[in-house]
Each structure stands twice: as C-alpha cells, then as structure tokens.
Backbone as CSV, one residue per row, in Angstrom:
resi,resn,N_x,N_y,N_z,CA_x,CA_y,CA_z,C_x,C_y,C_z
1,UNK,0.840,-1.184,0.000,0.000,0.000,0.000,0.886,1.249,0.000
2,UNK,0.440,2.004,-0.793,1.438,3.400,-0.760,0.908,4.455,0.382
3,UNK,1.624,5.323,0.535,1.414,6.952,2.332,0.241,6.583,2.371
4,UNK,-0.225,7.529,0.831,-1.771,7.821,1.035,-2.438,6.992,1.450
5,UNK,-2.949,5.943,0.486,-3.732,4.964,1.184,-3.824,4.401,2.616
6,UNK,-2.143,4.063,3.272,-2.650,3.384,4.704,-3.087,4.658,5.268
7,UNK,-3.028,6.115,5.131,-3.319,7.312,6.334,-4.665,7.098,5.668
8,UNK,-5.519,7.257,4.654,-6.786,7.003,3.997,-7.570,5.632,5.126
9,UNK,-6.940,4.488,5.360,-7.528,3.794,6.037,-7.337,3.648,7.220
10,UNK,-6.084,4.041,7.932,-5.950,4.207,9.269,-7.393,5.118,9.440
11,UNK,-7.301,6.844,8.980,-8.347,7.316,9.319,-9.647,7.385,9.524
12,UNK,-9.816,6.274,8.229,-11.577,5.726,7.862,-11.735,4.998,9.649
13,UNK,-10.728,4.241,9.904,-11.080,3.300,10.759,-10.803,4.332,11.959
14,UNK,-10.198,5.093,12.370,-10.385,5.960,13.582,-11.438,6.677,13.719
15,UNK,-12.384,7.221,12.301,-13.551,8.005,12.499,-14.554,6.518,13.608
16,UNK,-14.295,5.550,13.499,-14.890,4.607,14.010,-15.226,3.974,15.370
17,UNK,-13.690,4.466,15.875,-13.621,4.520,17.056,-14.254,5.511,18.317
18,UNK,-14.413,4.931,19.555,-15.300,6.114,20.803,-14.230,6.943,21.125
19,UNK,-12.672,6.592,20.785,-12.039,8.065,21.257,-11.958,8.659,20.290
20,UNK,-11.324,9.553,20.812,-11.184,11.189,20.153,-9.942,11.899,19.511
21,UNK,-8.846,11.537,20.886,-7.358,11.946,21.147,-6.290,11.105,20.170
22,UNK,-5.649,11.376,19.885,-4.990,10.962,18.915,-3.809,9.735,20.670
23,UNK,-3.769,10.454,21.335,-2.744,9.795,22.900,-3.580,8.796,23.034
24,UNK,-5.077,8.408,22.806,-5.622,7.287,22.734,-5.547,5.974,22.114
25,UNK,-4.732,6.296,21.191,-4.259,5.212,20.430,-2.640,5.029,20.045
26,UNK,-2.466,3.384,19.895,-1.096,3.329,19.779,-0.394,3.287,18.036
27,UNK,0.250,3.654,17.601,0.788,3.278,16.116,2.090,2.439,16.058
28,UNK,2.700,1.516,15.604,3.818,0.574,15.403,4.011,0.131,13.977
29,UNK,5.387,-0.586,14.093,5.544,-1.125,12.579,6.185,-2.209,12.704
30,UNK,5.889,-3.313,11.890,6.402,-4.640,12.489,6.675,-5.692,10.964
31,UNK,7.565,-6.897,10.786,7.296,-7.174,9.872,5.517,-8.472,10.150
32,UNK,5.540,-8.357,11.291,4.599,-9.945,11.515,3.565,-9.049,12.537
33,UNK,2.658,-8.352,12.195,1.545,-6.760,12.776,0.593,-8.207,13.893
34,UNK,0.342,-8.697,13.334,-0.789,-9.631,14.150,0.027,-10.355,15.492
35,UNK,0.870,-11.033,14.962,1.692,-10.954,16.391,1.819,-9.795,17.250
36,UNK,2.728,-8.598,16.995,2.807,-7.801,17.625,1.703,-7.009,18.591
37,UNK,0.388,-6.900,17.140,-0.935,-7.064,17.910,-0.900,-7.907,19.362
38,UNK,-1.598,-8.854,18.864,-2.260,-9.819,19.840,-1.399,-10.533,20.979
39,UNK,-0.476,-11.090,20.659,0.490,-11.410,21.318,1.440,-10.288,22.262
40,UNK,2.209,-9.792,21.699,3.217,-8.821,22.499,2.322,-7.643,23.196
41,UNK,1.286,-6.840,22.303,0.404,-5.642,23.041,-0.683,-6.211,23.555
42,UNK,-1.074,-7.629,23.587,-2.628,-7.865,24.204,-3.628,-7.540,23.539
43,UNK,-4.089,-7.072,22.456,-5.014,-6.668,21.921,-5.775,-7.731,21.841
44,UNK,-7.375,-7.634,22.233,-8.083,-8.575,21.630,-8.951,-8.853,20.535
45,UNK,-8.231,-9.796,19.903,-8.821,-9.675,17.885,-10.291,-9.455,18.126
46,UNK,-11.066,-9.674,18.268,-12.760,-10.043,18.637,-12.997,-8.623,19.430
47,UNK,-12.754,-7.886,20.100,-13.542,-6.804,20.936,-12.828,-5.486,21.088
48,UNK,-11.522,-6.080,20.530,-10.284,-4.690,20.705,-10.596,-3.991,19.350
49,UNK,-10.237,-2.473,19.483,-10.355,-1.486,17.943,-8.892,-1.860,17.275
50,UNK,-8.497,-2.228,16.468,-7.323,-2.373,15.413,-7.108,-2.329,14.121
51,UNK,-6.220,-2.382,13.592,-6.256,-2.486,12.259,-4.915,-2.249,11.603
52,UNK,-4.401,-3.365,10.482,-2.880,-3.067,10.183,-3.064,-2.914,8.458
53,UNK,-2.297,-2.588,8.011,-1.782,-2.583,6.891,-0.400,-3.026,6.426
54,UNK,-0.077,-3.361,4.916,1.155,-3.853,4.575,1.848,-2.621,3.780
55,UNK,2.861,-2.289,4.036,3.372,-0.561,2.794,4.223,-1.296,1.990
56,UNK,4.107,-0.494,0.779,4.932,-1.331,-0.250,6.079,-1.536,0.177
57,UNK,7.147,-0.524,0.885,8.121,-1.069,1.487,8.035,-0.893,3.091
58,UNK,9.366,-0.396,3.654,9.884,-0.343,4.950,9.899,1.369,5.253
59,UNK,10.087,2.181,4.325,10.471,3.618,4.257,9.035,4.367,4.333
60,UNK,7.949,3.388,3.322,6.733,4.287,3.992,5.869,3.891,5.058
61,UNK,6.307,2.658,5.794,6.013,1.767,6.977,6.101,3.165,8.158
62,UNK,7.613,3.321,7.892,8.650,4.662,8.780,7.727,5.855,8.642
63,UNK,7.261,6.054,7.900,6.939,7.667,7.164,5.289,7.890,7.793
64,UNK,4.417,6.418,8.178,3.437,6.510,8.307,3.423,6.823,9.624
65,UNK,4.124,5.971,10.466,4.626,5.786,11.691,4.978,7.104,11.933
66,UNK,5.876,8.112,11.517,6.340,9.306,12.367,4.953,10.248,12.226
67,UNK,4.092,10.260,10.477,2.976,10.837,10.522,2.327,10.689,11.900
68,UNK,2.033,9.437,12.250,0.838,9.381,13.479,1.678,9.845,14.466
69,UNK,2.881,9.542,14.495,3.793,9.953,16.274,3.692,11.183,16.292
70,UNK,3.469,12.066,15.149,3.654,13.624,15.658,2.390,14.447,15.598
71,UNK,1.660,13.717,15.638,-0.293,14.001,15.825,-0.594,13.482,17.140
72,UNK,0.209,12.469,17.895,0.235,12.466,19.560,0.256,11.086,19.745
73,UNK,0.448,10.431,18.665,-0.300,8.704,18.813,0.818,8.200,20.231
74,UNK,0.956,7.193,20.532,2.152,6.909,21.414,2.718,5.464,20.542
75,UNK,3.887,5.444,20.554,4.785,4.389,20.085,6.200,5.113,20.602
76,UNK,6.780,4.294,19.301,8.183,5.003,18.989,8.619,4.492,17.577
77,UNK,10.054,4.978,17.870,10.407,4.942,16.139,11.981,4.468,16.431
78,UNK,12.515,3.541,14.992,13.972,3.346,15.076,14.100,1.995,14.879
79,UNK,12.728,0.887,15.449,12.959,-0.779,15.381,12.685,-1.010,13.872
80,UNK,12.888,-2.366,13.986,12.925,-2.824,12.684,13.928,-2.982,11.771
81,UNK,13.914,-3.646,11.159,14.781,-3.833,9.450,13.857,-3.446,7.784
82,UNK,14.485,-3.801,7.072,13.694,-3.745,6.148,12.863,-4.619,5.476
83,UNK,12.765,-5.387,6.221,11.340,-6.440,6.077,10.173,-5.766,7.197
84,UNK,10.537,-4.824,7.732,9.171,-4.133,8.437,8.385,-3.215,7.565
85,UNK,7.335,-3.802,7.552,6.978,-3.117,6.327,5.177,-3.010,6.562
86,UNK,4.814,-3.610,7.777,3.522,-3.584,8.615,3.290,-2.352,9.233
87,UNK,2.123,-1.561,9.648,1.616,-0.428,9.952,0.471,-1.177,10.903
88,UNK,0.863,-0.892,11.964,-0.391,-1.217,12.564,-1.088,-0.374,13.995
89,UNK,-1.843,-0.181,14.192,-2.856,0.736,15.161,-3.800,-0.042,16.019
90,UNK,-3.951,0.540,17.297,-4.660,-0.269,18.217,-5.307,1.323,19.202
91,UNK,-6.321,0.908,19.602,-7.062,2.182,20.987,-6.225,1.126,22.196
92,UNK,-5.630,1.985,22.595,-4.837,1.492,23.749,-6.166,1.609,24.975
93,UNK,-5.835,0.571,25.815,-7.188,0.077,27.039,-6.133,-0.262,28.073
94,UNK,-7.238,-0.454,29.453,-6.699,-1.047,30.278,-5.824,-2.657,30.550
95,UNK,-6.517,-3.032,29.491,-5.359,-4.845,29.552,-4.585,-4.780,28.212
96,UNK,-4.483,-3.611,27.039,-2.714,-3.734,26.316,-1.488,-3.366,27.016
97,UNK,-0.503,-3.901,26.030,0.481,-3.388,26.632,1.402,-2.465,25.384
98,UNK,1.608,-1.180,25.883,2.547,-0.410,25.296,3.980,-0.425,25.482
99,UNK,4.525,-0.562,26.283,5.707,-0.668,26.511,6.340,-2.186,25.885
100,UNK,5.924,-3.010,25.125,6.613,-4.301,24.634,6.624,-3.989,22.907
C-alpha cells in the first residue's frame, strides 16, 4: 500500500472509534503486525479497535509511523529492518500493553 492509502484507512477506521485523542491510540511497525498485535500488546482480535496494513516497502512503513507519532499517537520509532513493512494501530485500554 502506498502513504496515502494506509493514512486514507488508518483514518476511515479511527472516524470509528469512541475516542477522540490521537494519545488514545497506539501506532507501530512490524514485519509480523498480528503478532505484535495480539500477542506482544494484548489486543483482543474479537472486541479490541485495530487495524494493520502492509506498505509497499519499509520507508513508507517509517513515514506513516512518524505521521501518526507527531499528531500524539504513542509508540516510537527506530525498530525494525527492512522487512518491516507492517503499519499497525490499536485504541490502547486497560489490559494492552505499550511498553513491549
């Protein structure tokens, strides 16, 4: 998927969500998003808000990622290789985890 499109569907899917705040939600980039999801942050596939995308490469994976970090999302930036190439978003709750 190229910029436009994943910020096109990240956003479709945030108009969706009950928050508001951009600090409400988390943004990451991973090469394997569903793991990182479900596994490492806790998200639950069935009741949790999420949603990932694939970028054609690793550079607009990066590019999407700093977009949301500097609108307030919480993550960070710097992991990965260039097989990261996953975009993925979660409404951070009381049972994820951000810090993994």
């Amino acid at each position: 998927m190229t910029y436009s499109k994943i910020i096109e569907a990240i956003d479709a899917h945030l108009a969706k969500s009950s928050k508001q705040y951009y600090k409400d939600f988390y943004i990451g980039i991973a090469s394997d998003a569903r793991d990182r999801l479900f596994s490492d942050h806790g998200v639950d596939e069935k009741s949790d808000w999420w949603i990932y995308g694939t970028a054609d490469n690793d550079q607009i994976a990066r590019d999407v990622e700093r977009y949301y970090l500097d609108q307030g999302m919480l993550g960070g930036q710097g992991g990965g290789d260039e097989n990261t190439k996953m975009v993925y978003c979660y409404e951070v709750s009381e049972h994820t985890h951000e810090d993994r």
